[in-house]
C-alpha positions as CSV (number, residue, x, y, z in Angstrom):
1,X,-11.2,13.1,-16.7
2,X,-11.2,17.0,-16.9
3,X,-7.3,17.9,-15.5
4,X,-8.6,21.3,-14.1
5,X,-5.8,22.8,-14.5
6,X,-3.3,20.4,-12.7
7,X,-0.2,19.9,-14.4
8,X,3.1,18.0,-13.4
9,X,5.5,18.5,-15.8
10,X,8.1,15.7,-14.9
11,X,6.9,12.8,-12.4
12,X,9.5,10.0,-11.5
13,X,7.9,7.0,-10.6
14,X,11.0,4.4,-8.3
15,X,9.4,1.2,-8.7
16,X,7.1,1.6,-12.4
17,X,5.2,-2.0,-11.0
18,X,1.4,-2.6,-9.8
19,X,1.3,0.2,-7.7
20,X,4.1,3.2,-9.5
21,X,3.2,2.1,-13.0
22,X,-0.7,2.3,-12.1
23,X,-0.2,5.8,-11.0
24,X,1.6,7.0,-13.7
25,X,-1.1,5.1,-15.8
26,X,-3.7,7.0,-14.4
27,X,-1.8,10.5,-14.2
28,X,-1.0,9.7,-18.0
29,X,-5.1,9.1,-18.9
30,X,-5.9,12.1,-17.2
31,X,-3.8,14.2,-19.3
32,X,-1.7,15.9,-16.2
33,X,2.0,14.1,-16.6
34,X,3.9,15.7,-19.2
35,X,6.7,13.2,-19.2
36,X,7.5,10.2,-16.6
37,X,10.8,9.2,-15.6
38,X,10.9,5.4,-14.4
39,X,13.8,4.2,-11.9
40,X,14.3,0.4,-10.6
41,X,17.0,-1.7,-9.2
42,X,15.1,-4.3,-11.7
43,X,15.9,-3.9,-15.6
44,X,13.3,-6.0,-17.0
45,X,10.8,-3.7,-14.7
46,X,11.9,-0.9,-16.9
47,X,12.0,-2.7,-20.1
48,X,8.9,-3.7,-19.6
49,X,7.2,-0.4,-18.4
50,X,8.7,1.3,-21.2
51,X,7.0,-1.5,-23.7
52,X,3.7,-0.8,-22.0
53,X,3.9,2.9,-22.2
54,X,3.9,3.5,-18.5
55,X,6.9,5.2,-18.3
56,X,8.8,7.9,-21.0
57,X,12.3,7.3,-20.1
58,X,14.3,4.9,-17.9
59,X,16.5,6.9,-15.5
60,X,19.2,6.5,-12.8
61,X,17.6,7.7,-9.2
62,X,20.1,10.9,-9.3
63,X,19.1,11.9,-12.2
64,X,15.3,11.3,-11.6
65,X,15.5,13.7,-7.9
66,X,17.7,16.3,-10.2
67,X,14.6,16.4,-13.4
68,X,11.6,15.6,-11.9
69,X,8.5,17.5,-10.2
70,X,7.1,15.1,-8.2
71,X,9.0,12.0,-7.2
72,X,6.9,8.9,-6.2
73,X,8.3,6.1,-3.8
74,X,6.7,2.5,-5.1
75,X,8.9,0.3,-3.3
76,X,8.9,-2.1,0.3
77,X,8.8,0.4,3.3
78,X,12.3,-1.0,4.1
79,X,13.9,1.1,1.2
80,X,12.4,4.1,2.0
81,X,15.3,5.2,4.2
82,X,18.4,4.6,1.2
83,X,16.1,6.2,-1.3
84,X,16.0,9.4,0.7
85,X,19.4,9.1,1.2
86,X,20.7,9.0,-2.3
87,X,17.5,11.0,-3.4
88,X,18.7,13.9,-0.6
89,X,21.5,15.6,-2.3
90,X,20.3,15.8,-6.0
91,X,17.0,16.9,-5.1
92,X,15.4,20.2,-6.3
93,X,13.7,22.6,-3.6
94,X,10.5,22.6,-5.3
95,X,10.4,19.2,-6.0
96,X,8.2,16.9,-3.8
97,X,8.2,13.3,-3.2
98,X,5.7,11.0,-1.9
99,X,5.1,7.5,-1.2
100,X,2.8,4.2,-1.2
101,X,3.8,2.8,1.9
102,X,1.7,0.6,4.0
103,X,3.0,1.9,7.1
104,X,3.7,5.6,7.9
105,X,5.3,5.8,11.7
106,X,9.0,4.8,10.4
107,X,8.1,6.0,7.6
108,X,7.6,10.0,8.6
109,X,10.7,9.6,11.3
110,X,12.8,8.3,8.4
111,X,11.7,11.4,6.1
112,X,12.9,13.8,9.1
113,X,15.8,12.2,9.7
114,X,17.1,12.0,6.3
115,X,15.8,14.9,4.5
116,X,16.2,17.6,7.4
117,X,15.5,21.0,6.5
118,X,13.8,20.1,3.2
119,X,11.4,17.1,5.3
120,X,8.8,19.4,4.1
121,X,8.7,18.2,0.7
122,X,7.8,14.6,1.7
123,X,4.3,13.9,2.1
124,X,3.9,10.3,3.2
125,X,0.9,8.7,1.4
126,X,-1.0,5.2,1.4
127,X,-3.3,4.2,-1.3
128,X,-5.5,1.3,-0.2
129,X,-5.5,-0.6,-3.5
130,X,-3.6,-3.6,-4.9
131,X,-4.0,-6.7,-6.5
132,X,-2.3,-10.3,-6.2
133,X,-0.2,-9.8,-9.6
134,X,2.6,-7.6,-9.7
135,X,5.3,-5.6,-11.8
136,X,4.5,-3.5,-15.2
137,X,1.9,-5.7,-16.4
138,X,-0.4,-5.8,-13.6
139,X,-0.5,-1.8,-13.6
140,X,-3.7,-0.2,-14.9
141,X,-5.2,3.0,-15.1
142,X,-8.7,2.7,-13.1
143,X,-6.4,0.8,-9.9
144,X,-7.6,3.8,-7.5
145,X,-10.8,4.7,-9.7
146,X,-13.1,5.3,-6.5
147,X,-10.7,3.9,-4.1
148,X,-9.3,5.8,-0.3
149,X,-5.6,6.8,-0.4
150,X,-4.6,7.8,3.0
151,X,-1.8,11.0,3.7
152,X,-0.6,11.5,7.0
153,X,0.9,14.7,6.4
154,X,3.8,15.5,9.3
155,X,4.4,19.2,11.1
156,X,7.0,20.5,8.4
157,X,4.4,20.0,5.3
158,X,3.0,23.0,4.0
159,X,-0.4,24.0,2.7
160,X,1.0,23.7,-1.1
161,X,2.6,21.1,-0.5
162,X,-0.5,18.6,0.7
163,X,-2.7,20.0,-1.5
164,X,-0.6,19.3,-4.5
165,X,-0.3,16.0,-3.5
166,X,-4.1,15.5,-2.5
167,X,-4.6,17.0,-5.9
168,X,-2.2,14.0,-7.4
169,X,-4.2,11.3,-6.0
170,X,-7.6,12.6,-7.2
171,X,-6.5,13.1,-10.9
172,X,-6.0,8.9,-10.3
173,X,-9.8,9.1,-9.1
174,X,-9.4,8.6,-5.5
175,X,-10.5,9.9,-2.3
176,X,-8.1,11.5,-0.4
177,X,-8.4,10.7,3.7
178,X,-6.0,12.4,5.8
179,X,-5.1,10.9,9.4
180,X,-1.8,11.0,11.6
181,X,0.6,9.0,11.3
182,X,0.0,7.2,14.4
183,X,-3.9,6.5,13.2
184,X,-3.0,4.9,10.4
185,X,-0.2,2.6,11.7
186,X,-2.8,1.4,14.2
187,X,-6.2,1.3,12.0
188,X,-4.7,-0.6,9.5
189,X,-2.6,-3.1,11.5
190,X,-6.5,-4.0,12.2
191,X,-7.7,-4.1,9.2
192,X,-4.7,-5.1,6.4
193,X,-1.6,-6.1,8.5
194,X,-3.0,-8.7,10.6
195,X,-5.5,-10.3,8.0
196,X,-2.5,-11.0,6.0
197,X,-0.2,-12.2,8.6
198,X,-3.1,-15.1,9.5
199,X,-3.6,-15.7,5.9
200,X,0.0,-16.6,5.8
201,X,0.2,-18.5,9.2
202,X,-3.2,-20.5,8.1
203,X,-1.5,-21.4,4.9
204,X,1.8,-22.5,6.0
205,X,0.1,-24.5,8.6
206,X,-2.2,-26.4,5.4
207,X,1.0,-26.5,3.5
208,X,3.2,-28.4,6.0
209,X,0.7,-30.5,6.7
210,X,2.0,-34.3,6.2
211,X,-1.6,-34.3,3.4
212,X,-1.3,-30.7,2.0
213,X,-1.4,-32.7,-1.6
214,X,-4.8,-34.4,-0.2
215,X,-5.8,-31.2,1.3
216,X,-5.3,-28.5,-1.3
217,X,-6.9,-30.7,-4.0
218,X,-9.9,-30.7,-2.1
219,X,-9.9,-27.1,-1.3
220,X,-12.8,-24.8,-2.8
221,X,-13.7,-21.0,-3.1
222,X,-14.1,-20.5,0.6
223,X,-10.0,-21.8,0.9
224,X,-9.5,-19.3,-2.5
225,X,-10.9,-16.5,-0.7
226,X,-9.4,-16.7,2.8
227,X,-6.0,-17.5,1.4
228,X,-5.7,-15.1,-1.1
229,X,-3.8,-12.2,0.0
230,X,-0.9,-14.8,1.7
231,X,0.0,-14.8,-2.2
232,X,1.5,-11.5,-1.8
233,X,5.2,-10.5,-1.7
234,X,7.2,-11.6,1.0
235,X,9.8,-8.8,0.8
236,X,7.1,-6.5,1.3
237,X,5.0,-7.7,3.7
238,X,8.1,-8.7,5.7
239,X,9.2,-4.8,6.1
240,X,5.2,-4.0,6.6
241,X,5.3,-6.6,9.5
242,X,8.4,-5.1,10.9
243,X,7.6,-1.6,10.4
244,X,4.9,-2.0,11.8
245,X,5.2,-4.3,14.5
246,X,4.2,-2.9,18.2
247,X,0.5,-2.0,16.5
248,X,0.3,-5.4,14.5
249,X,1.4,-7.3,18.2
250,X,-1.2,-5.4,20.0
251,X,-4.0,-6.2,17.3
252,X,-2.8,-10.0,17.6
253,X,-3.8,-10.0,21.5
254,X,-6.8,-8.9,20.8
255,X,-7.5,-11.1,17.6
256,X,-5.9,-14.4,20.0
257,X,-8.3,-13.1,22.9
258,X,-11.2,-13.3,20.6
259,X,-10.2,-16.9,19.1
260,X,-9.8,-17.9,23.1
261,X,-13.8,-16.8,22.9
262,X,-14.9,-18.8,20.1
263,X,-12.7,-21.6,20.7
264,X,-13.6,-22.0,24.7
265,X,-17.6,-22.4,23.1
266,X,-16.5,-24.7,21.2
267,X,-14.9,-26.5,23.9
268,X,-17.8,-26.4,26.1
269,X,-20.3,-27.1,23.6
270,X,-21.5,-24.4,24.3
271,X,-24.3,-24.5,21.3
272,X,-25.8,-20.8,22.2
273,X,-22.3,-18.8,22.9
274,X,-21.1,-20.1,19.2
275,X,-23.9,-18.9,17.6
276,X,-23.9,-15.7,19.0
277,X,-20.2,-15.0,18.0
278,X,-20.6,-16.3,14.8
279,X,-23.8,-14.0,14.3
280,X,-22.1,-10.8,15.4
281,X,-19.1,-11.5,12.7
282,X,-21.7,-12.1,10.1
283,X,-23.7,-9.4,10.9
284,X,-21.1,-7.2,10.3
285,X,-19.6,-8.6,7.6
286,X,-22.8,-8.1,5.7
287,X,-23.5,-4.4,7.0
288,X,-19.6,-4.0,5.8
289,X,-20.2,-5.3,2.1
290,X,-23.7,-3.4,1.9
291,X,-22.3,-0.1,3.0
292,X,-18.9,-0.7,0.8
293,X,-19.8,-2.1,-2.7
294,X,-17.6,-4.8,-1.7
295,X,-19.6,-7.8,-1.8
C-alpha cells in the first residue's frame, strides 16, 4: 500500500490487543509508523505484542504522551476519562490522540473536560471492526482492509487535525465516515449495542435453563450464529451499555414494541400477520447482505 507521503514518526498504541495491535499492524505494513510505543495495565499484553512485532518498545503512559506523534486509545470507553487525565500533563502540543470507542457522546464531553484548551487534539474515532478473540494474538493487519471507521470530530478540532487522522485510518485501508457525535451514539445503539445486549439476554436465558446441558448439545449453526457476539468482553460491553444507555433504552422500546407485533400473531394465530413480518425482516436481511458483501 503506497504511503503517499504520510508519515508518523512515533505512534503509541494504550491497549496493543485486537483492536491497538491491528492498527499498529496495519500502519506498520503500510510503511507509515516509524516506531510504536505500546502501553497496558496488562504485562503479558506487552510481552506478547512485543513477541509478535506489533509494538517497538513497551512504555509507561507518561512517557508514551511525552514521545509520541499520534497516541491511540484501545481500551473499554470507561477508561477513557483516567487516560486523559494522566495523558493531559505530559502531552506534547502537536501531538494528537484518538480513540476506538464504541460510543462517542461521553466520550467527546470527557475529551473537553479533561483536556481543555488542548481538546483540539482529540479526535474521537470508531472503527466498525472486531472479532470474537482478543489481545496481541488476534491482531492482524487487513482487520479494517475495506471496512467503515467512523469520526465524530467535535467544535475545537481543526482542519489538520481530522485530516491527519482520516488520513490514519485509510493507510489501515478503511473508509472514513464522519457523523456527530450524537448520530453515532444513536445509529449504532440500533445496529451494534442492542444486537449484543439480546445476544447476551437470549443466552443467559438458554444457559440458566434447568436443561442448558440437553439444550446446548443440541444446538446447531443457527444457535452459533445468533449467539456469537454475546462471547464478547463483558468489561467492555458493560461501559458500552452504560455509556451509552438513554439511546440503547430508547432502541429497546422499539425492538420490545416490534416483538409485542410478532408475538401478538403468534398469539392469535394469526397465519397471514406472521408471515408478513417475517417476510419484511427477510427481505431486508437479504437486500442487506447483497448490497454489503456480507452474506
Amino acid at each position: 500500500m503506497a504511503t503517499t507521503g504520510f508519515q508518523i514518526p512515533v505512534l503509541a498504541v494504550v491497549g496493543p490487543g485486537l483492536i491497538g495491535g491491528s492498527v499498529a499492524a496495519a500502519l506498520k505494513q503500510a510503511g507509515c509508523v516509524q516506531r510504536v510505543l505500546g502501553v497496558s495495565r496488562q504485562a503479558s499484553t506487552l510481552a506478547q505484542a512485543l513477541q509478535l512485532g506489533l509494538i517497538d518498545e513497551a512504555v509507561d503512559l507518561e512517557t508514551a504522551a511525552q514521545q509520541a506523534d499520534v497516541i491511540v486509545l484501545a481500551t473499554p470507553v470507561g477508561a477513557t476519562r483516567a487516560l486523559l487525565e494522566q495523558i493531559k500533563p505530559h502531552l506534547r502540543p502537536d501531538t494528537l490522540i484518538t480513540d476506538v470507542g464504541s460510543t462517542k457522546v461521553d466520550v467527546v464531553q470527557t475529551a473537553l473536560e479533561v483536556l481543555g484548551d488542548q481538546a483540539a487534539q482529540f479526535v474521537p474515532g470508531h472503527p466498525i471492526a472486531g472479532a470474537e478473540k482478543a489481545g496481541p494474538e488476534a491482531a492482524f493487519a487487513e482487520l479494517y482492509r475495506k471496512r467503515v471507521v467512523i469520526l465524530t470530530p467535535h467544535k475545537e478540532n481543526t482542519a489538520a487535525a481530522k485530516n491527519q487522522i482520516i488520513r490514519l485510518w485509510e493507510q489501515c485501508g478503511a473508509r472514513v465516515l464522519l457523523m456527530s457525535a450524537d448520530e453515532h451514539d444513536r445509529v449504532l445503539a440500533s445496529i451494534s449495542h442492542v444486537p449484543h445486549f439480546l445476544s447476551a439476554v437470549f443466552m443467559w436465558q438458554v444457559a440458566s435453563a434447568a436443561d442448558a446441558d440437553v439444550r446446548l448439545h443440541v444446538a446447531g449453526s443457527g444457535f452459533r450464529d445468533f449467539t456469537r457476539i454475546a462471547a464478547g468482553s463483558p468489561e467492555v460491553w458493560r461501559d458500552i451499555f452504560l455509556s451509552n444507555r438513554a439511546a440503547v433504552l430508547a432502541e429497546l422500546k422499539q425492538v420490545r414494541e416490534a416483538f409485542e407485533q410478532a408475538e401478538m400473531a403468534l398469539l392469535e394465530s394469526d397465519g397471514s400477520a406472521l408471515y408478513e413480518f417475517l417476510e419484511k425482516a427477510a427481505l431486508a436481511r437479504r437486500l442487506w447482505a447483497s448490497r454489503s458483501g456480507l452474506e
